[in-house]
FIFI-170602 format. One record per residue (C-alpha): residue in one letter; x, y, z. Coordinates in steps of 0.05 Angstrom, whole numbers, padded with zeros to 5 digits, always signed. Layout:
AXYZ;...
REM end
This chain:
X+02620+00914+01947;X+02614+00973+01995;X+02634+01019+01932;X+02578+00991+01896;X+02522+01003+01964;X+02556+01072+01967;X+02529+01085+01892;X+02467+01047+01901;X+02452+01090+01968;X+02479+01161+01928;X+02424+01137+01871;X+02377+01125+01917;X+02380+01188+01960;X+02371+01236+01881;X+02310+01196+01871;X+02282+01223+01927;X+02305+01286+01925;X+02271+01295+01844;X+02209+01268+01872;X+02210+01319+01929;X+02226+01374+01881;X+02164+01348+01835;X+02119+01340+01900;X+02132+01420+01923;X+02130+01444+01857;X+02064+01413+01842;X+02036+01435+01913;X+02053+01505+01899;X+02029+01503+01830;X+02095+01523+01797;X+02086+01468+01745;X+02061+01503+01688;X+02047+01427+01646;X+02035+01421+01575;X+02038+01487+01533;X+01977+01513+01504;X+01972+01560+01438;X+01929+01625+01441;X+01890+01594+01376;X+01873+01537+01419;X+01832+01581+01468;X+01803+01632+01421;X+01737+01589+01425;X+01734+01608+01508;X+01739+01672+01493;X+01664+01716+01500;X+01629+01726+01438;X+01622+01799+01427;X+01547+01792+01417;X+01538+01774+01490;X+01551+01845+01502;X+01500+01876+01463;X+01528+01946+01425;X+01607+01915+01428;X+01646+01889+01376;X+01717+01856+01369;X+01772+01909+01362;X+01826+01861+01366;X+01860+01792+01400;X+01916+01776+01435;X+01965+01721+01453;X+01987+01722+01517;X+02025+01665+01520;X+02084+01718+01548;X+02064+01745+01616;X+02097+01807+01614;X+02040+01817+01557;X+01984+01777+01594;X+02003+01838+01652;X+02017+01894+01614;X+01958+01879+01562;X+01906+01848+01602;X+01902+01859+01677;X+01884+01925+01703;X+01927+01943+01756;X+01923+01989+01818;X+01974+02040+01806;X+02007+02008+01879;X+02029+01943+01845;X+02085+01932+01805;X+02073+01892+01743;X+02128+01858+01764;X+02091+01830+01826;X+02030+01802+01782;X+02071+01773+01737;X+02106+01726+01797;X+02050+01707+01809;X+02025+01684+01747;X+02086+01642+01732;X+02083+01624+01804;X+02009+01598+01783;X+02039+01555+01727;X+02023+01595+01664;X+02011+01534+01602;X+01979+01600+01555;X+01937+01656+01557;X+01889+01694+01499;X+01845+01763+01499;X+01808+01804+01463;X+01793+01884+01462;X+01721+01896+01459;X+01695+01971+01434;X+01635+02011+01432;X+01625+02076+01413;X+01659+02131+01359;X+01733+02144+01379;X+01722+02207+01425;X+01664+02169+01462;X+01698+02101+01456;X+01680+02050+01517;X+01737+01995+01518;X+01730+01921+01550;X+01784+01868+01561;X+01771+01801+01563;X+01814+01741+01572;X+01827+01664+01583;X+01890+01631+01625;X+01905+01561+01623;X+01945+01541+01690;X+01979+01481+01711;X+01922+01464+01756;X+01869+01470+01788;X+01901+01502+01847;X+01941+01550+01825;X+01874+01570+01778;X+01845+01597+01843;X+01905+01625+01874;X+01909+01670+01811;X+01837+01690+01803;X+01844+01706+01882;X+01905+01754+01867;X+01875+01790+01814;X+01804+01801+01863;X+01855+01836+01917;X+01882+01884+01867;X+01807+01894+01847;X+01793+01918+01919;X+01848+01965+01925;X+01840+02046+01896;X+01866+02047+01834;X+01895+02100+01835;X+01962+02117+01877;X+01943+02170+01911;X+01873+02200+01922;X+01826+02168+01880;X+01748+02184+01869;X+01727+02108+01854;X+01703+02063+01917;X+01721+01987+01906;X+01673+01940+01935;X+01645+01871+01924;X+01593+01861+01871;X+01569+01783+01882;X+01553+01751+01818;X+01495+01703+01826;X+01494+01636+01790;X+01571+01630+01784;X+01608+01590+01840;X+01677+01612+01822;X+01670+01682+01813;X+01700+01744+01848;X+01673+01809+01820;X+01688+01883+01849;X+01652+01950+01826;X+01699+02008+01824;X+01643+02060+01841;X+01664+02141+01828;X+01643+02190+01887;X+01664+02255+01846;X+01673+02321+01878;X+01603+02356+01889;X+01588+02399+01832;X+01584+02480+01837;X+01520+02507+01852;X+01472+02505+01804;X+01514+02464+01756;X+01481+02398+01723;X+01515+02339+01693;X+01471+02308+01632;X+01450+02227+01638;X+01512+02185+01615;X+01568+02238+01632;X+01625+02232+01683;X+01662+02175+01699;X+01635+02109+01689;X+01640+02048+01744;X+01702+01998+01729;X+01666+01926+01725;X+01721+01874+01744;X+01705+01803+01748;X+01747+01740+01746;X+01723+01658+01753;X+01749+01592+01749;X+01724+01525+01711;X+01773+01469+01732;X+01847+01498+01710;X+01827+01569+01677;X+01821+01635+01697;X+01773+01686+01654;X+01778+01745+01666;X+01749+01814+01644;X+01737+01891+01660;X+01688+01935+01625;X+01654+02005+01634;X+01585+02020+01658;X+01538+02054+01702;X+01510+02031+01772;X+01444+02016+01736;X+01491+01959+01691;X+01513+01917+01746;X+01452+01861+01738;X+01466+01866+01654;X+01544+01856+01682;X+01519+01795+01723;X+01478+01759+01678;X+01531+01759+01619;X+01581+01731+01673;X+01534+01673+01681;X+01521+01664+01615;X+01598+01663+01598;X+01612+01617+01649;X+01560+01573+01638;X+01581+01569+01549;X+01647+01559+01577;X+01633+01510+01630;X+01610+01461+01573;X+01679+01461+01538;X+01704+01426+01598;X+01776+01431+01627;
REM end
């Protein structure tokens, strides 16, 4: 009899300790749930006509985040892809797709990146759009750096975090002029949530292209907001 409460009270005491394993892991969003295929979210991706001039150069599947990291997200030079990609997995990573936007010839090419994660939930949806907004704010680069990061808000989208890597370049020598559209462009970096996904993107442009930047946020998130979660 007492062996038999001994096993009953043993039994008893793993239950709980599974269930408190599935409780943490689901409060800190380490549960990545069902696995999703980068087919399956080609259709949340942003139609390259939404960006007027772009087309499609190419897709990914990022259902590995070492290429979600390496491929996707645009770094500061400070962070170690390592880092972002603990805390993707940390975010519960079920898939992930892009796509490589171009414009332009190849020695005058402008590049965008644009991409789709599907987390575990809901939570750990916003702690991974809220990572990838504080690497938008640092300098990119390591050391000295001409581009400024600050906020750009991005009206009509509830979920969204969006920087503006401005360029301050060195003043020019005197009597030197730089023609309209040369020098470095601003880095356009915006990320937002609908229920358990993260989009994502980055794209060249000028200061005068942050409302154009804007208003194709909100009309992405509002095409995508109708697929549901």
């Amino acid at each position: 009899m007492f062996a038999t409460d001994a096993r009953i009270r043993r039994a008893a005491a793993g239950a709980l300790v599974g269930l408190a394993a599935s409780a943490l892991l689901a409060a800190c969003g380490g549960n990545s749930g069902a696995k999703v295929s980068a087919a399956s979210l080609d259709s949340r991706l942003l139609p390259p006509s939404f960006i007027p001039g772009y087309q499609r150069q190419r897709t990914f599947d990022w259902s590995d985040p070492v290429n979600l990291v390496g491929e996707g997200f645009r770094l500061p030079e400070a962070t170690h892809p390592s880092t972002a990609v603990k805390a993707v997995e940390k975010a519960g990573l079920s898939g992930a797709a892009g796509e490589r936007l171009t414009q332009g010839g190849s020695f005058n090419q402008a590049e965008g990146t644009i991409g789709v994660i599907k987390l575990g939930s809901v939570g750990g949806a916003t702690r991974l759009r809220d990572f990838l907004h504080r690497q938008d704010l640092q300098q990119p680069c390591f050391t000295a750096c001409i581009y400024s990061p600050r906020n750009l808000p991005v009206a009509g989208v509830p979920t969204a975090a969006g920087v503006e890597q401005v360029p301050h370049a060195p003043p020019l020598p005197r009597g030197a002029r730089v023609a309209p559209g040369q020098g470095p462009p601003v880095n356009y970096l915006i990320e937002f949530t609908v229920g358990p996904y993260v989009y994502f993107g980055s794209v060249p442009g000028s200061l005068s292209d942050a409302r154009n930047v804007v208003a194709t946020t909100k009309r992405y998130y509002e095409r995508v907001r109708k697929l549901g979660a």
